[in-house]
N, C-alpha and C positions, 0 to 999 in steps of 0.2 A: 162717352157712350158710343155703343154700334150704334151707326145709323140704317135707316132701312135700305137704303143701296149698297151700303160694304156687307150688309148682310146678304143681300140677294147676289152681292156678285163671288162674296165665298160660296154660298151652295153651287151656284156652277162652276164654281172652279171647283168642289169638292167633289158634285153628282149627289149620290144618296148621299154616300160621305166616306172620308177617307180610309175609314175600317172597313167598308163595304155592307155597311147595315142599308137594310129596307127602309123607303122615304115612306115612313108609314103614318097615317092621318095620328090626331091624339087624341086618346077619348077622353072629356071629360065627364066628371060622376054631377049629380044633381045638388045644384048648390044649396033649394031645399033640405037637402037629409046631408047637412054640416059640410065643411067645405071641402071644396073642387079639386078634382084628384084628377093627376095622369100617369095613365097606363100604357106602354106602349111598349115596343121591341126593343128601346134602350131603358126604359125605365118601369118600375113597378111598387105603387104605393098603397099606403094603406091609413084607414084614419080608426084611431081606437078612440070612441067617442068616451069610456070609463077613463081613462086617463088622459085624455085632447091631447092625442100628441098622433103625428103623422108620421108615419116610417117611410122613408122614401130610400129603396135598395134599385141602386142602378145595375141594369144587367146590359151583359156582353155579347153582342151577335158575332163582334169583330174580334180586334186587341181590347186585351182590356185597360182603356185609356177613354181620356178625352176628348172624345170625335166630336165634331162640329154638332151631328147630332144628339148626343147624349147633353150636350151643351144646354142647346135648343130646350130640352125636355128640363131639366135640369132649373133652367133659368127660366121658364113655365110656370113650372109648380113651384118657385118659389115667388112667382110675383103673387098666384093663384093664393097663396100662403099668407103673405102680405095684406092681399085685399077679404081675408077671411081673418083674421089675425084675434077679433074676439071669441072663435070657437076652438083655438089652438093656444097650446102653453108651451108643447113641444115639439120640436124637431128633429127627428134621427135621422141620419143617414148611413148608410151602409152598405154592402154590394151581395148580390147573387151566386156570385163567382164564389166554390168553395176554393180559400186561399190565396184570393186575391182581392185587396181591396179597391186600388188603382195603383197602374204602371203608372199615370204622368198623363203628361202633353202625348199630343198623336204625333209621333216623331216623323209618321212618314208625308205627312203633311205642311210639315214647316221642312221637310228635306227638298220636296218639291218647290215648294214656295222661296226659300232662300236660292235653289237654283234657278230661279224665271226673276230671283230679285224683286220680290212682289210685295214691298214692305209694306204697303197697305193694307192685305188683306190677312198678312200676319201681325199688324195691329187691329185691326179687325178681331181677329181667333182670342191675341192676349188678353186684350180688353173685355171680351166676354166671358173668358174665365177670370179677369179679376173682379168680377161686377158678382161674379157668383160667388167667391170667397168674400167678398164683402158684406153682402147681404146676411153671411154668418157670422159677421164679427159685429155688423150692428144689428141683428134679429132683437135684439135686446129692447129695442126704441118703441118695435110693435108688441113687446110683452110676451116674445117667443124665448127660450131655454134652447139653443141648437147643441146637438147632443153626437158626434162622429163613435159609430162602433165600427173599428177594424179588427175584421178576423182574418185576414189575409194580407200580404205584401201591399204595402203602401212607398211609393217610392214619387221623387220629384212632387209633378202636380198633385200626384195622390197626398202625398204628404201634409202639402200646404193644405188642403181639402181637409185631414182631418183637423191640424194646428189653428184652420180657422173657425173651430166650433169652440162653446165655451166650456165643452167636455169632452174632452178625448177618454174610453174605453179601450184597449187591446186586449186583446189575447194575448196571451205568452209566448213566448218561441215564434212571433212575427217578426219579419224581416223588415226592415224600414230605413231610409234614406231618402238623400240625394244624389243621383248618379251624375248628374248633368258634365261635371268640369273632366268627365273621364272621356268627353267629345268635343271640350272646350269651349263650352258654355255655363251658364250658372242657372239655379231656379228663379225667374222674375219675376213669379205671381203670389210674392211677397212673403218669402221662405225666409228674410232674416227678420223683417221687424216680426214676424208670425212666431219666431224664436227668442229674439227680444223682452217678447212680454210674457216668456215663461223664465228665462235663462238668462245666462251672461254673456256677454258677445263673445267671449270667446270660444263657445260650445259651439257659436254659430257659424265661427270662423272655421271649428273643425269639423264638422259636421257637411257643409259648404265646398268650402276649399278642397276639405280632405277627401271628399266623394266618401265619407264614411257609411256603408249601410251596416246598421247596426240591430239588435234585437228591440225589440217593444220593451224587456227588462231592462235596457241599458237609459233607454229614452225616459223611462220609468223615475230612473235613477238621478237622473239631469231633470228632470219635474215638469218633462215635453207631455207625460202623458200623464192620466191623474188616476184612473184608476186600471188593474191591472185583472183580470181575468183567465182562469182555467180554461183553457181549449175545450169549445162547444158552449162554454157557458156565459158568453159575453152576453146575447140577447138579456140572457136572466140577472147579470150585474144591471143592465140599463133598466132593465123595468123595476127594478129597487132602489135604484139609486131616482128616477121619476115620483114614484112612488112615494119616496122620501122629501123630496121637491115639492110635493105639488102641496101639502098643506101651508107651507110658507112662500108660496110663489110669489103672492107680491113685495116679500122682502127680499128673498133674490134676487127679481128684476130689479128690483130700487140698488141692488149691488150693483149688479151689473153694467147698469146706467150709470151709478156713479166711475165707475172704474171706466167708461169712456168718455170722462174729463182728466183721467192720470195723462205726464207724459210721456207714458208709453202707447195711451190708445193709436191705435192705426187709424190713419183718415185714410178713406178714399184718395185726395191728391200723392199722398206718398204713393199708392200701390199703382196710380197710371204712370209717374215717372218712371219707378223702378222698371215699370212693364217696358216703357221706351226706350230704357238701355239695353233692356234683353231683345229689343228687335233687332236695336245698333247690332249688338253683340252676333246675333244670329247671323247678320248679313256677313260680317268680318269674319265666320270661319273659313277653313282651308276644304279643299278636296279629299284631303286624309281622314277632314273630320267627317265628311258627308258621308263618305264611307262606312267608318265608324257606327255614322247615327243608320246607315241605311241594314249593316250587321246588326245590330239593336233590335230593329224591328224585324228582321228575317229570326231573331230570335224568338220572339214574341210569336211571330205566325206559327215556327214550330210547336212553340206551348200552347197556343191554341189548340191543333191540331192532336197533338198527345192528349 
């Protein structure tokens, strides 16, 4: 777990935060009229009381990635979610961004961090994004369905983000991977057991190892993603395939639950080890690679920008 000083001491080392988004207050909606919603500059949700299910679409001031802030909002509304859990059945997530769902980790964040050697507070950053992919691999326990629709590039952290819902959606013609080992690192907020429990390790090994980015068809095909969608009309697969869900929701969840006693379910203690080899690992790269990762992110601002 962050504690509240590795938290408070990443926001000043970050400022507003590494993408440059506004440290903006968060409003919550009135717990009265169904549960507690945030809204803010990185995030934008919404609760459809006909189907209890909350759409939470993170949006991009910055890169589009995982800034400390988006984090923050992110791992909010989802405790916010947890402690409202009888008036909710589902979870969507998804992004604002047309054609992008998430790049990943804030690379220019742990580029800085790996050079001041600050292993702390890039365990600090890991650890709270794997608190957040966890929360959607056991949503299940609170009687929640978490449900990832990607209409756009999902890569690295984005990736793990959608792998750890218990329904991945695509679009077609989406771009998807993990880029990480092409700067000589790996994804470590739990990219292989998250492929594991769809796949055979060796998909995991090329997928991984190989830096394969590949299409949403192909991941389709490897059984990463479950259902497939025409360009524009993902929203409208997810509200059918809910829609479909929701008369027999408590026999789903009684799946669900079951299936986090196989031994493939992911514990919590697996995803903080893995996270701590990926700090090791981060610290152990070269100056070629920080390079690398800091061209990455000079790519990213350009796509911003365009």
């Amino acid at each position: 777990m962050v504690t509240a000083m590795q938290a408070r001491k990443l926001e000043n080392l970050t400022g507003a935060s590494a993408g440059g988004e506004p440290a903006l207050k968060v409003h919550v909606g009135d717990a009265l009229q169904g549960p507690r919603l945030v809204n803010s500059a990185s995030l934008r949700t919404e609760y459809i009381d006909s189907l209890r299910t909350i759409w939470m679409r993170m949006n991009y001031v910055g890169r589009a990635c995982f800034t400390p802030c988006l984090m923050k909002d992110v791992r909010l509304q989802q405790r916010l979610v947890a402690s409202s859990s009888k008036d909710v059945d589902f979870l969507v997530v998804a992004s604002e961004m047309p054609g992008v769902f998430n790049l990943g980790g804030d690379l220019d964040l742990f580029r800085r961090m790996v050079i001041s050697r600050d292993r702390e507070n890039l365990l600090a950053y890991a650890t709270d994004c794997i608190e957040g992919i966890y929360f959607a691999i056991d949503a299940c326990r609170s009687g929640i369905v978490t449900i990832a629709l990607v209409e756009g590039e999902a890569l690295g952290g984005g990736l793990e983000c959608a792998l750890s819902c218990d329904i991945v959606v695509a679009e077609r013609g989406v771009k998807m991977g993990f880029p990480e080992m092409m700067f000589n690192m790996f994804p470590g907020m739990g990219a292989y057991p998250l492929i594991l429990r769809r796949a055979a390790p060796h998909i995991a090994d090329e997928l991984i190892a190989g830096a394969q980015i590949v299409t949403s068809e192909r991941l389709h095909e490897l059984g990463l993603i479950d259902h497939l969608a025409e360009p524009g009309q993902g929203e409208r697969v997810v509200r059918r395939l809910i829609a479909q869900i929701k008369s027999k929701h408590n026999g789903y969840i009684g799946y669900l639950r079951a299936k986090r006693h196989s031994p493939y379910a992911i514990q919590y203690e697996e995803l903080l080890r893995q996270t701590e080899e990926w700090v090791d690992c981060a610290l152990g790269i070269s100056d070629r690679d920080l390079r690398l990762m800091e061209l990455l992110v000079e790519s990213q601002d350009r796509r911003r920008v365009a």
